[in-house]
Each structure stands twice: as structure tokens, then as C-alpha cells.
C-alpha positions as a printed NumPy array, in Angstrom:
array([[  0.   ,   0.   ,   0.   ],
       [  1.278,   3.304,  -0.772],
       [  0.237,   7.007,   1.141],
       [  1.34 ,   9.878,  -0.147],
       [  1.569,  13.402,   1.348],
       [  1.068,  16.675,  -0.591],
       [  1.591,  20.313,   0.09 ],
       [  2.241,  23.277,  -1.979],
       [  5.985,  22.88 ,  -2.368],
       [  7.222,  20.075,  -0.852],
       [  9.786,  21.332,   0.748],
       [  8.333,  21.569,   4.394],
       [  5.47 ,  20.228,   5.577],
       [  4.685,  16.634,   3.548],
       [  8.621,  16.122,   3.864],
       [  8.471,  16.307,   7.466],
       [  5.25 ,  14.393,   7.711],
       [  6.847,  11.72 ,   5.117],
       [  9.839,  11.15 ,   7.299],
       [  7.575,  11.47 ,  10.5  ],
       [  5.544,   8.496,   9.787],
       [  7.903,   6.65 ,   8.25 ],
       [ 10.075,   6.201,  11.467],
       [  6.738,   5.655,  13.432],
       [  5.344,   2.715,  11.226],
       [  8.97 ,   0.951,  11.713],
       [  8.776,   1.658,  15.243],
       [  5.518,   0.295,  15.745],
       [  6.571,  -2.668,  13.361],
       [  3.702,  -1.941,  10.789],
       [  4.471,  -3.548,   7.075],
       [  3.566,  -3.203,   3.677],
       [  2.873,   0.363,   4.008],
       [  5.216,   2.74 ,   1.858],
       [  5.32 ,   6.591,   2.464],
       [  6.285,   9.708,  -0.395],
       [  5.647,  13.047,  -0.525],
       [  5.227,  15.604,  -3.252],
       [  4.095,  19.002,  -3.45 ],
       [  1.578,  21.525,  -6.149],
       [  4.638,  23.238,  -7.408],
       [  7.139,  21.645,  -9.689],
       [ 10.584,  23.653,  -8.503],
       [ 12.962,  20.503,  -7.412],
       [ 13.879,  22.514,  -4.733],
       [ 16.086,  21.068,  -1.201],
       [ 13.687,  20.761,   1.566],
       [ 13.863,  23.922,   3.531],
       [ 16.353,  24.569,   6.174],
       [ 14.294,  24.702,   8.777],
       [ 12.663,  21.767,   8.104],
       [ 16.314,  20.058,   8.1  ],
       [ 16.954,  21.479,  11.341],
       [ 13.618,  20.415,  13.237],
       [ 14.08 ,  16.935,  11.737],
       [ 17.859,  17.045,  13.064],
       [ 16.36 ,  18.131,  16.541],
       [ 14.11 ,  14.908,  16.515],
       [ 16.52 ,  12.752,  15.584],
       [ 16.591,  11.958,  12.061],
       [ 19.664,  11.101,  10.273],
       [ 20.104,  10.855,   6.268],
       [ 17.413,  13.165,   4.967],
       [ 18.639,  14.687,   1.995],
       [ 15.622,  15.391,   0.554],
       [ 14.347,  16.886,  -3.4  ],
       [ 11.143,  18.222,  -3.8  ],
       [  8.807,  16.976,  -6.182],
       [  5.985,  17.755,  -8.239],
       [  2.592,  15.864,  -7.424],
       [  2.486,  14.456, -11.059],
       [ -0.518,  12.169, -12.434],
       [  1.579,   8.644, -11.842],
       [  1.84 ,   9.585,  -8.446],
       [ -1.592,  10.289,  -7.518],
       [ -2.827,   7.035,  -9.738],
       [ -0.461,   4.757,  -7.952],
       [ -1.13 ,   5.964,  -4.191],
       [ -3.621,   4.178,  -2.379],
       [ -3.963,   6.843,  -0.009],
       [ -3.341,  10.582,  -0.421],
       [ -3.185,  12.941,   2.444],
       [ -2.696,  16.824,   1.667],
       [ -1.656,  18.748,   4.581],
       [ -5.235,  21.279,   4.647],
       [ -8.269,  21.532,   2.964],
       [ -7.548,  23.868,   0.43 ],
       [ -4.46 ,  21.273,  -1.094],
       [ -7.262,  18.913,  -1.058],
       [ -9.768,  20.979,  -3.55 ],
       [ -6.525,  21.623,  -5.53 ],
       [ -6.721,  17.686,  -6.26 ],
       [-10.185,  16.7  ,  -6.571],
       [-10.357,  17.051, -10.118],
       [ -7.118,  14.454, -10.832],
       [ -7.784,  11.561,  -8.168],
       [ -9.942,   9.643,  -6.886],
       [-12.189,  11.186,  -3.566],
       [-12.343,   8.03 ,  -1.88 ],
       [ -8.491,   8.083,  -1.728],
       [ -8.162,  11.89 ,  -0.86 ],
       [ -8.255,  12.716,   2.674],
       [ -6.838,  16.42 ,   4.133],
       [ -4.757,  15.622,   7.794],
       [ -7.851,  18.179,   8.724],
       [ -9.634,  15.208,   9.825],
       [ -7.322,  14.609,  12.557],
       [ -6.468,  17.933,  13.592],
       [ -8.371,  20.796,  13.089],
       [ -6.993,  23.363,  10.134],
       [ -4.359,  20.461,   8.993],
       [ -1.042,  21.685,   9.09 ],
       [ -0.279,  25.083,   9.336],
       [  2.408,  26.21 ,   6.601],
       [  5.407,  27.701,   8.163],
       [  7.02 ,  28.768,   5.092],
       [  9.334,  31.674,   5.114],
       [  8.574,  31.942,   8.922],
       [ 10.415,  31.135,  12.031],
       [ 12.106,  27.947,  13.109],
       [  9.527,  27.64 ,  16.061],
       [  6.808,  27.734,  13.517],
       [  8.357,  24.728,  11.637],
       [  8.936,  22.877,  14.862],
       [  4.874,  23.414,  15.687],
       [  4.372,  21.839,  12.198],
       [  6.469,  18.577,  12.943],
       [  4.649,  18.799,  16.622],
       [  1.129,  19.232,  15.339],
       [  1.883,  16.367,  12.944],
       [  3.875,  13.976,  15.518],
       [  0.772,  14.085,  17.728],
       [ -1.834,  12.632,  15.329],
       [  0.626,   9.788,  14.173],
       [ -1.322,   6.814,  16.216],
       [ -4.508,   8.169,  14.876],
       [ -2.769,   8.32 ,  11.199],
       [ -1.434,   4.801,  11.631],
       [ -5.123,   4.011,  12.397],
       [ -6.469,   5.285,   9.669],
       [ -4.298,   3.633,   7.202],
       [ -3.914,   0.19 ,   8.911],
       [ -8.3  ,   0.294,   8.342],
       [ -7.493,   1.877,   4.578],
       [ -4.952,  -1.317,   4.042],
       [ -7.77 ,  -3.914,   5.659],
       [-10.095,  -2.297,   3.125],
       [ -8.32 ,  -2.669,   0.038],
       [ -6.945,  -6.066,   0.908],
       [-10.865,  -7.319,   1.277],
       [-11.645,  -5.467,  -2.411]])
């Protein structure tokens, strides 16, 4: 199964959420669930310093990261796509699937609040906000795997 976050540039908030749940589904030993991100914008840009630095803070180690653009191939093979708010969502629904779109507003009110261009302690509320709906995430997908296994 594949889930796939999307923002506008990919350079802050899906990265972080990417490499966020991807360390929490290996250590809560949940399989057979791979993670990407991409963003709206197509600018193959680092991810943001900040970003690098929060991730740093929290512990992660090799996370060279290159954004990406959200291209059609992407969205077709994802089983699951999660855009960080509402608004990144209705930027989609016309190239996927609703039944596989879901905004991360359904676990925390808002979704993710974009701390681009803004101060490291806004980044570091993005990762926090994110980090705290992780068991409800895992939730969510372990119920979206169950589903497509019984199709």
C-alpha cells in the first residue's frame, strides 16, 4: 500500500510528515505500508532549512531530501493521499480519486499550518502538530490497508 503526502511545495510540511511516519510505522513494526511526498509546485527545490533542522532536533539522520511535483503517476499509484489542509485537497479533486483523498484536517483541526518563510519555532509546531496525530494516522491507514486487501 502506498500514502502519499502533498503540500504546496514540498519542501516543508509533507517532507516532514513523510519522514515522520515513516520512522513511526517501523517503530511500531507496521508492514507493507510505503510513504512519499510531493508538493503543487514543480521547482525541485532542497527541503527547507528549517525543516532540516527540526528533523535534526528529533533525531533523524540521512534526509537529503528533493522536492517533487505531485504528477498524475503519483496520484494514480497511491492508495492513499493525504494533503496537509483543505484547500491542497480541492486543488486535487479534479485528478484523483475522492475516496483516496483525505486532508490531515480530519485529525487535527486546520491540517497543518504552513510555516514557510517563517520562524524555526513555527516549523517545529508543524512537525509537533503532525507527531501528535501519528497513532490516529497509523489508524487510519492500517483500516485503509484492511479495506483494500478485502476489495
Amino acid at each position: 500500500m502506498k500514502a502519499l503526502f502533498i503540500c504546496i511545495g514540498n519542501t516543508c510540511r509533507s517532507p516532514m510528515c513523510m519522514f515522520a511516519l515513516r520512522r513511526y510505522l517501523s517503530e511500531q513494526n507496521v508492514r507493507g505500508i510505503e510513504v512519499d511526498s510531493a508538493g503543487l509546485v514543480d521547482h525541485q527545490k532542497k527541503m527547507s532549512e528549517n525543516s532540516y533542522a527540526v528533523l535534526k532536533k528529533y533525531g533523524f539522520n540521512d534526509i537529503d531530501y528533493v522536492s517533487k511535483p505531485a504528477t498524475q503517476k503519483l496520484l494514480d499509484e497511491a492508495n492513499v493521499i493525504f494533503t496537509v489542509t483543505d484547500d491542497v485537497k480541492a486543488a486535487l479533486k479534479d485528478f484523483t480519486p475522492e475516496d483516496k483523498l483525505f486532508s490531515l484536517s480530519m485529525f487535527v483541526a486546520g491540517g497543518i499550518e504552513d510555516p514557510y518563510g517563517k520562524s524555526l519555532a513555527d516549523y517545529e509546531r508543524a512537525y509537533l502538530t503532525f507527531n501528535s496525530i501519528l497513532p490516529s494516522l497509523t489508524k487510519f491507514l492500517k483500516e485503509q490497508k484492511k479495506r483494500k486487501k478485502s476489495r
